[in-house]
N, C-alpha and C positions, 0 to 999 in steps of 0.2 A: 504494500500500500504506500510504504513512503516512496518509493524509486515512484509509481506512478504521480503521486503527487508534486513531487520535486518537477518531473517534466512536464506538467499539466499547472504549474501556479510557477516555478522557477524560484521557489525557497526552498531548502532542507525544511523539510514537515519535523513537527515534534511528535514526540512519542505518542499523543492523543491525537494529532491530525493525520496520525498514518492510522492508525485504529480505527478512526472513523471511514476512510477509504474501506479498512478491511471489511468492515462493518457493513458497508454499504456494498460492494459485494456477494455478501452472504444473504443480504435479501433479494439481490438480482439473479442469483445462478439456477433461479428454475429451470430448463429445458422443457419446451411443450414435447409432450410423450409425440407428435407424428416425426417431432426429428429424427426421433430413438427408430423409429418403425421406416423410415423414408432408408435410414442405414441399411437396418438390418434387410432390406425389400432389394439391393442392389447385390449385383452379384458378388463373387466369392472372391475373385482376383480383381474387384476394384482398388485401385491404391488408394492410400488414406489421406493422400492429401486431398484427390477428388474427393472423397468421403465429407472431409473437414469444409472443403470450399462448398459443397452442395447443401452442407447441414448449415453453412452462415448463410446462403440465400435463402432456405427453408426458413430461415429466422426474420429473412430481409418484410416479410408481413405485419410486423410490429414495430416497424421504425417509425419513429416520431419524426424523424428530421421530414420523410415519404410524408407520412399524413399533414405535415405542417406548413410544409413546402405548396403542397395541391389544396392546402386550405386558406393559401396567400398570404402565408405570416411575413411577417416584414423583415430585409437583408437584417438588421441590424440587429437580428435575433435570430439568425441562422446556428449562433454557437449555443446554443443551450440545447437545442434540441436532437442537435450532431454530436453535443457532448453526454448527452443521456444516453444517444443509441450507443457509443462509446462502452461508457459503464457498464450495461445489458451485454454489451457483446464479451467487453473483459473477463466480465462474472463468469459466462456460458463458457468460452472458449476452453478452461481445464476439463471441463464437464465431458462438454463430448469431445474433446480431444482422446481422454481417458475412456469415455465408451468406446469410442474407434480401436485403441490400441486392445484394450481386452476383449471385445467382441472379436476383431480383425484374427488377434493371433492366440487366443482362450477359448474363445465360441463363450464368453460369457456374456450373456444379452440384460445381465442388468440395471438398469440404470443410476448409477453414480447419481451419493448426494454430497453436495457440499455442506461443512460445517462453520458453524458462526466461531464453533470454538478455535478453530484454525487459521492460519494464517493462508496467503495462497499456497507457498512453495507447500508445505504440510498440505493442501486438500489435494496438489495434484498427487503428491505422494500417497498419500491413500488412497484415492481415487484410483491410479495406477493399479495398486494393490502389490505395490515391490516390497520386499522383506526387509529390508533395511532403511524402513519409513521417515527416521531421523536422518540418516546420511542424504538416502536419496531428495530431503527437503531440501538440506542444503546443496546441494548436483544444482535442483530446480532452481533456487534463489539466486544462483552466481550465472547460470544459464539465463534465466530470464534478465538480469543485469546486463550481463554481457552482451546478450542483445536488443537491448533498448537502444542501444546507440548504432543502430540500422542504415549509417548515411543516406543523404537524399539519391545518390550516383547508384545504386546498385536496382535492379530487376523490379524486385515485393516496393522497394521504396516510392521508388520513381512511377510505377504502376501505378499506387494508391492515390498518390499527389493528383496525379495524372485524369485519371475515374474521378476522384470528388471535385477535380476545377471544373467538372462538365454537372455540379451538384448532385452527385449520384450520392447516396446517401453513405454512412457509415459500413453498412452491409456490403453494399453493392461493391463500394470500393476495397473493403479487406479483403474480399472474395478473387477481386481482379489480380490483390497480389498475390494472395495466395496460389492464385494460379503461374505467376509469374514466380515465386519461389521452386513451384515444383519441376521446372524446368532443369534440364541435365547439366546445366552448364551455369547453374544460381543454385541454390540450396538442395536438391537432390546430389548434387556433385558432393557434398561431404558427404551421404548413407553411401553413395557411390563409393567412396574414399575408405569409410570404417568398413563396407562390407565385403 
C-alpha cells in the first residue's frame, strides 16, 4: 500500500496512510464469480497471460471512468473516476492472477479470497497457496517494487499511455498492455529465459 501511495500522491505515506491503501483494497478484491467461470470455460492450453488480459476486460463492465465518460462528466474530473477503476482493478488483479496460476497448473477451481488481515504481498502468497507463505510474501513485495518503476520506453508501458490518451478507460488500457507484455520479445522473454 505504501509503494502505491508514494506513486499515486508522490510523498512517503506513513504507517496509517499505507494501511489505509491496504484497507481499501481488501474491500475492493471481490471478483464477480462469471470471471472465475469465463477462465475456467477456455480451453486447456490457453496461456495465462491471455487468461489475465481477458479476465480485466471481463471486468472492463464496471468501470466508472466507461459509465462517466458516456454520462458526460466533465475533463476536469476524469481522475477520480480513472483513479477508482485503478483501485478495483489493483484489488482484483492478485485474485485472479492466483486463480489463473492454481486452476492453470493445480486444476484447483477455487476461488481465492483476499484478507483485510493481510497485507498485498501476504494475500498473493496465500492466494498462491506456496508453502513458504512468509518468504514467498517477501519474493512478492520486492517483485512488485521492482516493478513499479516500469519506464515509459518499454512495450506494457508505452501500450497503456498509448490506449488511455484515446480515453479508453483503466480496463481497456491495462488489458492493451498486458497484451503487449506477453509478447516474446517484452516480458514473456524472461519465462523464456528461467524456462
Amino acid at each position: 500500500g505504501g509503494l502505491y501511495y508514494l506513486l499515486m500522491v508522490g510523498e512517503v505515506p506513513t504507517l496509517e496512510q499505507a494501511m489505509d491503501v491496504e484497507a481499501e483494497w481488501a474491500k475492493r478484491a471481490d471478483v464477480p464469480d462469471y470471471v472465475f467461470e469465463m477462465i475456467k470455460s477456455m480451453p486447456a492450453d490457453t496461456h495465462p497471460m491471455t487468461l489475465l488480459s481477458q479476465a480485466v476486460l471481463a471486468l472492463q463492465n464496471g468501470s466508472k471512468f466507461f459509465k462517466g465518460y458516456h454520462a458526460g462528466m466533465k475533463k476536469d474530473t476524469y481522475w477520480d473516476p480513472a483513479l477508482e477503476d485503478s483501485m478495483d482493478l489493483t484489488a482484483r488483479l492478485p485474485v485472479i492472477a492466483a486463480f489463473i496460476y492454481r486452476y492453470k497448473y493445480f486444476g484447483d477451481g477455487t476461488h481465492p479470497k483476499y484478507s483485510a488481515d493481510l497485507d498485498y504481498g501476504e494475500n498473493f502468497a496465500k492466494m498462491m497457496g506456496v508453502q513458504d507463505q512468509k518468504g514467498y510474501a517477501e519474493l512478492a513485495r520486492l517483485y512488485f517494487i521492482l516493478h513499479s518503476d516500469h519506464e515509459s520506453g518499454n512495450v506494457s508501458a508505452h501500450t497503456m499511455h498509448l490506449v488511455g490518451s484515446a480515453l479508453s478507460d483503466p480496463y481497456l488500457s491495462f488489458s492493451a498492455a498486458l497484451n503487449g507484455l506477453a509478447g516474446p520479445l517484452h516480458g514473456l522473454a524472461n519465462q523464456e529465459c528461467l524456462g
